[in-house]
C-alpha positions as CSV (number, residue, x, y, z in Angstrom):
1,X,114.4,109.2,69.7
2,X,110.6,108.2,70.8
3,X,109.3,109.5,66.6
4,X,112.4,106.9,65.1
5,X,111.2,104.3,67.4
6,X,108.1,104.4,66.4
7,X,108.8,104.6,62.5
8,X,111.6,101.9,62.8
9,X,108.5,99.7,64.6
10,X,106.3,100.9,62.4
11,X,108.1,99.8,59.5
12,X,109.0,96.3,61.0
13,X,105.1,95.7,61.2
14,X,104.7,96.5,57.7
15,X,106.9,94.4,56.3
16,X,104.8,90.9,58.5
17,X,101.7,91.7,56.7
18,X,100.2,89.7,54.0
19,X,100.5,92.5,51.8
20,X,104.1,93.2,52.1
21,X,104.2,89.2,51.0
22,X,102.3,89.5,48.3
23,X,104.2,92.7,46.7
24,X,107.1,90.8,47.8
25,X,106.1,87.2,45.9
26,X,104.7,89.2,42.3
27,X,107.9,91.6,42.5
28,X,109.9,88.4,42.1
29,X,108.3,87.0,39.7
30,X,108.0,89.8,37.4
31,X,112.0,91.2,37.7
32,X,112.9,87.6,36.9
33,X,112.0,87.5,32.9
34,X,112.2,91.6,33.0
35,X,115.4,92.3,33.5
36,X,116.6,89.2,31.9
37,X,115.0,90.6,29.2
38,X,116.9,93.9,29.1
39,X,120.1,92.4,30.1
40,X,120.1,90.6,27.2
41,X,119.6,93.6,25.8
42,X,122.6,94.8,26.9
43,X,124.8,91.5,25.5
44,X,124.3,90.1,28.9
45,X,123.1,86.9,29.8
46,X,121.7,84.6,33.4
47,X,123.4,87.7,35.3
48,X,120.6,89.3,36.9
49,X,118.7,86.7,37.9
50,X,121.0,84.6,39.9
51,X,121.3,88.0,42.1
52,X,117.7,88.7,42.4
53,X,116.6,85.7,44.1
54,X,119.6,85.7,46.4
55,X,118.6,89.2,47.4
56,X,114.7,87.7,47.8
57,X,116.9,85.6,49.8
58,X,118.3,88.2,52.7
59,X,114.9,90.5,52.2
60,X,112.6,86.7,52.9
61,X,115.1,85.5,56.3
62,X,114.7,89.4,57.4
63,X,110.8,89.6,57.1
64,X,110.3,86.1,58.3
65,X,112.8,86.7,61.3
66,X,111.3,89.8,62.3
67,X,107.5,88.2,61.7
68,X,108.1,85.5,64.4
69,X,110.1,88.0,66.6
70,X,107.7,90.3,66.9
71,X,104.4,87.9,67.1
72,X,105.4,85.1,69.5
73,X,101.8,84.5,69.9
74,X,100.6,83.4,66.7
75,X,99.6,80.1,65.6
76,X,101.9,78.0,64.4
77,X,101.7,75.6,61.1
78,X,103.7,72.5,59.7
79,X,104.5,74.7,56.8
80,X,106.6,77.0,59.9
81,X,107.9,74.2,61.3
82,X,109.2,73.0,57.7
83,X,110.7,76.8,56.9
84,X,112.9,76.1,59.8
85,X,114.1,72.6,58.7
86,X,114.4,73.8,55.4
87,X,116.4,76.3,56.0
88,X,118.8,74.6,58.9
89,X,119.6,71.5,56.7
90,X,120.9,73.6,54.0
91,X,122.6,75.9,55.5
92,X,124.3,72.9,57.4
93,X,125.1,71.0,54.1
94,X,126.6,74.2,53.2
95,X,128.6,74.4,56.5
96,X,129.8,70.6,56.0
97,X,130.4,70.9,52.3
98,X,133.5,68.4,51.6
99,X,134.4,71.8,48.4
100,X,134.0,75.3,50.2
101,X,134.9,76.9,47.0
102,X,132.5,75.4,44.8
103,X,129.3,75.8,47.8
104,X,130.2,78.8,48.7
105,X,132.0,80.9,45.4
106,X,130.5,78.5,42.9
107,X,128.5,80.4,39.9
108,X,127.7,79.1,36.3
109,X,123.9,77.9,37.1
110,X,124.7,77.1,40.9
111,X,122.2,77.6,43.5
112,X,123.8,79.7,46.6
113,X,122.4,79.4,49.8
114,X,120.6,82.7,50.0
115,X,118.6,81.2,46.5
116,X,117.5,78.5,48.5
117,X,116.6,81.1,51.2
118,X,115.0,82.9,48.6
119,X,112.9,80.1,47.8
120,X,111.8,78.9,51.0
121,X,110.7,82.1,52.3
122,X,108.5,82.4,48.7
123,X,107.2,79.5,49.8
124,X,106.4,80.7,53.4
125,X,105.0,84.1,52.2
126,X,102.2,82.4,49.9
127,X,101.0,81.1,53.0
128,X,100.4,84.3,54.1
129,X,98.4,85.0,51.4
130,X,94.7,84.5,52.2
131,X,93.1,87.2,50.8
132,X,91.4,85.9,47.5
133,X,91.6,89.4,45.7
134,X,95.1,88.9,46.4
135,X,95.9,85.0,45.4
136,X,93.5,86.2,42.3
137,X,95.9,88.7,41.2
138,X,98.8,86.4,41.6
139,X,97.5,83.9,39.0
140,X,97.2,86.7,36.6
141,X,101.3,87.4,37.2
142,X,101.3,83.9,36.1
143,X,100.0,84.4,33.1
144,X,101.9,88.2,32.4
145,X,104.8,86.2,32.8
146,X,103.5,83.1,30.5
147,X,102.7,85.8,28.2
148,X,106.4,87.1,28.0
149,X,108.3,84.0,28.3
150,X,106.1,82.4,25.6
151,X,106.0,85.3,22.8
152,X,109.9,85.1,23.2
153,X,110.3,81.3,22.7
154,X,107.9,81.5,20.0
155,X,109.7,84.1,17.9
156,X,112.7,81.8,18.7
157,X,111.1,79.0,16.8
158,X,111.0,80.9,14.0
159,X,114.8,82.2,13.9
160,X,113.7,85.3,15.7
161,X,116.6,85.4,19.0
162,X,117.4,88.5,21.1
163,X,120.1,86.8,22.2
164,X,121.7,83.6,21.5
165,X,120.8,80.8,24.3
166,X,124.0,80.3,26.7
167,X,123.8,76.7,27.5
168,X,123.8,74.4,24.5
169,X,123.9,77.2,22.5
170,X,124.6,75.2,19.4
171,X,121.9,72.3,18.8
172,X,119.6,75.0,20.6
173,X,120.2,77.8,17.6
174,X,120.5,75.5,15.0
175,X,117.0,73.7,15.9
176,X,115.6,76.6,16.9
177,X,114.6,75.1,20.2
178,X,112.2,77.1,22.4
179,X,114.4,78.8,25.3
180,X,112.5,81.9,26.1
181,X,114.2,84.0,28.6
182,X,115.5,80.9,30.6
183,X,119.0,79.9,28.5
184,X,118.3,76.4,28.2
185,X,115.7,74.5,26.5
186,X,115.3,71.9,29.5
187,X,114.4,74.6,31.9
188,X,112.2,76.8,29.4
189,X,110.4,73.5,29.1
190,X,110.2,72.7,33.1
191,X,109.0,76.2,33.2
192,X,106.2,76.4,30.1
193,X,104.7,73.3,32.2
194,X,103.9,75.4,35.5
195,X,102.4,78.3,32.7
196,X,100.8,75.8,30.4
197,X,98.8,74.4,33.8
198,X,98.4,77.8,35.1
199,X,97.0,79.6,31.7
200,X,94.6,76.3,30.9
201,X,93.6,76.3,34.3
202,X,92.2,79.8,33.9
203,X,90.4,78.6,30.8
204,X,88.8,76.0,32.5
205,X,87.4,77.7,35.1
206,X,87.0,81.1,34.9
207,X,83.3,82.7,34.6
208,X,84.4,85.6,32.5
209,X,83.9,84.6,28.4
210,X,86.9,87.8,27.5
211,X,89.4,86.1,30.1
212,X,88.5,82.8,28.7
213,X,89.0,83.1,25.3
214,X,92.4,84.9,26.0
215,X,93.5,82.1,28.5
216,X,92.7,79.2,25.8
217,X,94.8,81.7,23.5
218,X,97.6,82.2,25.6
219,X,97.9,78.4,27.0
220,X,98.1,77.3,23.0
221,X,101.1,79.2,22.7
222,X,102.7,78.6,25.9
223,X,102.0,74.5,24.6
224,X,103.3,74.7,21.3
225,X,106.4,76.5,22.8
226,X,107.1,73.9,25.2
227,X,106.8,71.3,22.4
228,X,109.2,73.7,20.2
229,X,112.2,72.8,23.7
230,X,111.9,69.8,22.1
231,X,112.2,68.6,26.0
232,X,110.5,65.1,26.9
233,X,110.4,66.0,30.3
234,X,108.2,68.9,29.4
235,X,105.9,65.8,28.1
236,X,106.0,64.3,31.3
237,X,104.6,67.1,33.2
238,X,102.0,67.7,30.4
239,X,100.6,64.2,31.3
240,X,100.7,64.3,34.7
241,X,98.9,66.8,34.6
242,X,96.2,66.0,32.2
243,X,95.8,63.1,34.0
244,X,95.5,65.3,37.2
245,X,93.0,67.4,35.6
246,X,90.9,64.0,34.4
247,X,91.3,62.4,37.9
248,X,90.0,65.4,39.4
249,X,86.8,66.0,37.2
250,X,86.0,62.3,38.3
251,X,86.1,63.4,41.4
252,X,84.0,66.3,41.9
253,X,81.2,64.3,39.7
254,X,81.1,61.5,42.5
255,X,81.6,64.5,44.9
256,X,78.5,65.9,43.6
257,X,79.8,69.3,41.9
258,X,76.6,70.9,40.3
259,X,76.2,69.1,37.6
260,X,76.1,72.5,35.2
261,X,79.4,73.8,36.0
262,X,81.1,70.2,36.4
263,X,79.8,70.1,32.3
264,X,81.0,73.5,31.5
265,X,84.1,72.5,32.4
266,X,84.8,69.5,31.4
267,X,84.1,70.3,27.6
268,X,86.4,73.0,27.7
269,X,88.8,70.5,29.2
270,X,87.8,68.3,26.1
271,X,88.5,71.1,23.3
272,X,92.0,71.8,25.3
273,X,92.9,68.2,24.4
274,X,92.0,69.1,21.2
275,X,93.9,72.0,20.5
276,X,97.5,70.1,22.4
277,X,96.1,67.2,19.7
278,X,96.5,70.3,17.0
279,X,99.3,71.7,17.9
280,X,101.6,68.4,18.5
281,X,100.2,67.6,14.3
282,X,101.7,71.2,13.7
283,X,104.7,70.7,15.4
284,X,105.4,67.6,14.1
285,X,104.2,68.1,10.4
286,X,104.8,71.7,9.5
287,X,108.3,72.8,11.8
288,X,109.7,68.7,12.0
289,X,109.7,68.5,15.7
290,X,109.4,65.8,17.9
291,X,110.3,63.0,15.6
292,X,114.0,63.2,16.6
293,X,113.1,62.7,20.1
294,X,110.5,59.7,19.8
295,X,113.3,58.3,17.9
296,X,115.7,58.7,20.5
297,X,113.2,57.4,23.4
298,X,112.6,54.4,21.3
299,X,116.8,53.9,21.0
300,X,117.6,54.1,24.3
301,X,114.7,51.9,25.1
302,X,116.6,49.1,22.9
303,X,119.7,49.4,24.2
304,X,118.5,49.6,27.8
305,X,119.6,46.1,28.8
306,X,123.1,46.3,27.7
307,X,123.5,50.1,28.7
308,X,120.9,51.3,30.9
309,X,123.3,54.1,31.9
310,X,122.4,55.8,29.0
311,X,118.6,55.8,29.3
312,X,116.9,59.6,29.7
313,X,120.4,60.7,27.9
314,X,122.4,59.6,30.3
315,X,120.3,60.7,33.2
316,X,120.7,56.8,34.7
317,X,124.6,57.4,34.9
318,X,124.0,60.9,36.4
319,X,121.6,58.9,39.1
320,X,123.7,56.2,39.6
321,X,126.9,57.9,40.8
322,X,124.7,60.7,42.8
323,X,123.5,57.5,44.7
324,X,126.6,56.1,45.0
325,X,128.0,58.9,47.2
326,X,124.8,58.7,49.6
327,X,126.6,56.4,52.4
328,X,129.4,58.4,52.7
329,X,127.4,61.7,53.4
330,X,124.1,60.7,53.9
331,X,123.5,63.1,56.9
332,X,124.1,66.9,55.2
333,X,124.8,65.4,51.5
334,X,128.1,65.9,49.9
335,X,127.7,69.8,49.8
336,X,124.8,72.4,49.3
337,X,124.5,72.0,45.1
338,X,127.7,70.4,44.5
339,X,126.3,67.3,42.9
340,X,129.8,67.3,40.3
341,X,131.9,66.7,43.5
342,X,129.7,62.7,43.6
343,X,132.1,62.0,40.1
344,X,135.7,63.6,41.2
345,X,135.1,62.1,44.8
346,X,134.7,58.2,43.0
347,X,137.0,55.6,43.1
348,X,135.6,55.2,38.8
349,X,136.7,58.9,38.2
350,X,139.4,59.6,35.5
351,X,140.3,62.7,33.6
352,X,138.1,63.5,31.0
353,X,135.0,61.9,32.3
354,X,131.7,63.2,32.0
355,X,130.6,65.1,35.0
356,X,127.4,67.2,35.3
357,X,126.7,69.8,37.8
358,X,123.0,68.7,38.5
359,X,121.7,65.6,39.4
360,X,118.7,66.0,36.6
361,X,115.6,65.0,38.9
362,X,114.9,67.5,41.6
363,X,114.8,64.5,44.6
364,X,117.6,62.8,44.2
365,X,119.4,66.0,43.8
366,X,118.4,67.0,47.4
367,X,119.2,63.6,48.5
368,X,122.6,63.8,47.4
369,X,123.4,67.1,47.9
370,X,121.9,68.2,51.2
371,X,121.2,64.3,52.9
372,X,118.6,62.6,54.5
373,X,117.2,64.9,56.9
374,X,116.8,67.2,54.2
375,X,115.4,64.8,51.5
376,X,112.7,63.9,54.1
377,X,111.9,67.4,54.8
378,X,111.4,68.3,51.3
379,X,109.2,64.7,50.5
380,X,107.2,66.1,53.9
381,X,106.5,69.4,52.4
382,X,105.4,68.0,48.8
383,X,103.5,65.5,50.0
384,X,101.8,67.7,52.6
385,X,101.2,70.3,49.7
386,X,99.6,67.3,47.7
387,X,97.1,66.1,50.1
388,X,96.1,69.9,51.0
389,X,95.4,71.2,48.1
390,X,93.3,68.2,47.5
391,X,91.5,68.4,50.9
392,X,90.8,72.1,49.8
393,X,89.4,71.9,46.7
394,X,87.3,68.6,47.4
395,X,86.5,70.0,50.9
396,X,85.8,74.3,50.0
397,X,82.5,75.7,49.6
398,X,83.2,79.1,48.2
399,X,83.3,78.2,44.6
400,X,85.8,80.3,43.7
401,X,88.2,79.8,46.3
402,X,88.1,76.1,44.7
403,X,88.9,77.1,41.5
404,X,92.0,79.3,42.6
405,X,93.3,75.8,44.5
406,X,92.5,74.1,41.9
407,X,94.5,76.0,39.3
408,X,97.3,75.8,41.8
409,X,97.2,72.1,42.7
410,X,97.5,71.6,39.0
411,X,100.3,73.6,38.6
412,X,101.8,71.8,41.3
413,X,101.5,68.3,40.2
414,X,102.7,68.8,36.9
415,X,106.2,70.5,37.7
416,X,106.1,67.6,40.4
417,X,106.2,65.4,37.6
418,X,108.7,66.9,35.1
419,X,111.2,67.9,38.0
420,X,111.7,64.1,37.9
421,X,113.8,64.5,34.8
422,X,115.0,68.0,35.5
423,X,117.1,70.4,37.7
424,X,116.6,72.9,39.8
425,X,117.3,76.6,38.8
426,X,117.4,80.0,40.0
427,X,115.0,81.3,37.2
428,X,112.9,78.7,37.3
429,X,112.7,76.9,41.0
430,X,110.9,80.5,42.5
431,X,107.9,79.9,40.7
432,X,107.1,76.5,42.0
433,X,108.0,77.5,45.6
434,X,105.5,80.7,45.1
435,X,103.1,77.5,43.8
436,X,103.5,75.2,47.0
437,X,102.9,78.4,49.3
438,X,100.2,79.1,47.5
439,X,98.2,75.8,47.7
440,X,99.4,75.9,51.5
441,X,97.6,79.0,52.6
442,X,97.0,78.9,55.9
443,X,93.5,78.9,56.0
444,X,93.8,75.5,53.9
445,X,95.8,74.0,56.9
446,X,95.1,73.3,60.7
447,X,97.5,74.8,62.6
448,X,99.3,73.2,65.7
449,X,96.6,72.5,68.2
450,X,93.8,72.5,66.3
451,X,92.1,69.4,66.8
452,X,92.7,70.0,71.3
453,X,91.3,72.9,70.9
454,X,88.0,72.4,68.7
455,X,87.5,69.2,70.7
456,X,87.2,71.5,73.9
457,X,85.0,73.7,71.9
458,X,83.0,71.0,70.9
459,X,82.3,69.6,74.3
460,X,81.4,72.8,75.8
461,X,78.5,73.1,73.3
């Protein structure tokens, strides 16, 4: 009885170590385009992944539970604090949900609770990680993963499909509309903006003339594949965060960056603007791209004072009801993902309206769906991640270590953008949760009590 004991404790300390997070963040991200990948394989489609975060979702609850069980002493951070919130709003706008079926049965590209689980307890376990060999090795899943999602949209632009996309499959085949392994060209394109950022921000930074020229390599195709989704909220996160990037090199010039490495990087910056410059010419010139959608931008802009509603294709309407519904269940939202419920519960409803299952900009979404308390928990935590990961590169002195935040922080503020236009998904949502854990490490925040207790220190010395 003593030997199980002992293993069953044994085991329960493995799995609150930073490395058991880290195995636990890279194994997600890696089965999520894998077995996709084979599924498809098998005439399957969007089955596996669903299931793989929710299971991230019980395996995250269980190693998080048992980590502040069994170490009641640690230190506690506002990231903690905000896993807790997180987690207790949603599950009570799942508890309240005004459809049970839909919250709690609901498939097609619904979020379940456990996904959300899943990706707050990704988020949690890149704080863990603090090791730099470790946060190192995560960036290069990053780019094994741009790397296979990119070479499959690409061969998709040229007729080349393992399997026909599953939303919009029609003007998605027929256009040959980069998808990857994501089934729809929206998300592909929310996706290729976290790789883009990630893979370019490896270019820019990285020591290592090999690893360089393959990250400049590797960030031109994940580009031109994200133009290929023909997705203009892909655009929006691509300017975000060039203008990030700009911003940022400003910056650390009047911060005083050696002056060597500040101009090493910011002509690589300038020929990476030069090949997106390239490849939009190619897009547009050689496969007839883009056009179509300038086009449509510069329509809806006309039209926008007699039918604003249909501005962002239709994304205005989509807003406008989601708001609507707020008053009437502004504390836990109308039901954990059930933003269709805001057009069958309106007094404007009739049969054979448009409806849509997402509210197609991430904030509103939680807003609507999960209320108040959970909207401002969420705003908290990106906000918080924003002016951290700017502290900590501005603020680091292991050169490094700022790189790695930096690369992150970009990441971060150009899915930030995009996910103003776009939804949440199970396939795509994990790797910007892994992101915000990531630029919240713990040793890039103060944890509760900080400032009492180094003021102590400081006036004993």
């Amino acid at each position: 009885m003593q030997k199980i004991k002992g293993k069953v404790s044994g085991f329960l300390e493995k799995i609150t170590t930073e490395r058991f997070f880290y195995y636990y963040i890279i194994t997600v991200m890696l089965l999520l385009p894998i077995t996709e990948f084979f599924v498809e394989l098998h005439s399957e489609r969007f089955t596996s992944q669903p299931i793989i975060v929710e299971m991230a979702g019980y395996v995250g609850i269980f190693a998080f539970l048992t980590h502040f069980v069994r170490h009641q002493k640690i230190k506690y951070y506002l990231s903690d604090l905000l896993y807790f919130f997180l987690f207790i709003f949603a599950l009570l706008s799942a508890v309240f949900t005004i459809n049970k079926d839909a919250t709690w049965h609901g498939f097609y590209y619904d979020e379940w609770l456990f996904n959300f689980v899943a990706y707050f307890s990704l988020m949690l376990a890149g704080t863990m990680i603090e090791d730099k060999g470790m946060r190192k090795n995560i960036i290069a899943v990053f780019v094994i993963v741009t790397v296979i999602q990119a070479v499959t949209a690409a061969l998709q632009t040229c007729g080349v499909f393992l399997m026909e996309c599953y939303y919009d499959t029609g003007v998605t085949m027929e256009n040959k509309m980069a998808y990857g392994l994501i089934q729809h060209s929206n998300w592909y394109a929310g996706l290729s903006v976290l790789l883009f950022a990630c893979t370019s921000g490896v270019f820019l930074f990285t020591g290592n003339k090999f690893i360089r020229n393959a990250a400049y390599a590797i960030s031109m195709l994940c580009f031109y594949t994200l133009m290929s989704a023909e997705a203009r909220l892909g655009w929006v996160g691509v300017f975000a965060y060039i203008l990030f990037m700009a911003v940022s090199i400003i910056v650390m010039k009047i911060k005083g960056m050696e002056k060597e490495k500040l101009s090493s990087i910011t002509k690589r910056f300038l020929l990476l603007i030069v090949g997106m410059a390239a490849i939009v010419v190619f897009v547009i010139l050689v496969c007839g791209k883009i056009t179509s959608k300038v086009q449509q931008t510069s329509a809806e802009i006309s039209i926008a004072d007699s039918y604003a509603e249909g501005l962002g294709t239709g994304r205005v309407y989509i807003w406008k009801y989601g708001l609507k519904s707020v008053p009437d269940h502004w504390a836990f939202g109308i039901g954990l993902d059930n933003y269709r419920d805001v057009f069958f519960t309106s007094p404007d409803y009739h049969e054979g309206m448009f409806t849509q299952g997402k509210g197609h900009n991430e904030y509103i979404h939680y807003l609507v769906t999960q209320g108040v308390f959970q909207f401002i928990t969420y705003l908290t935590l990106i906000i918080y991640t924003a002016v951290t990961g700017v502290k900590s590169v501005i603020k680091n002195e292991d050169k490094e270590e700022r790189f790695i935040n930096w690369i992150f922080l970009g990441m971060f503020f150009g899915y930030a953008a995009q996910a103003l236009f776009n939804s949440s998904v199970v396939n795509v949502a994990p790797y910007f949760w892994i992101t915000i854990g990531m630029c919240l490490t713990k040793k890039n925040q103060h944890y509760f009590g900080y400032a009492k207790e180094h003021k102590a220190i400081s006036k004993k010395a």
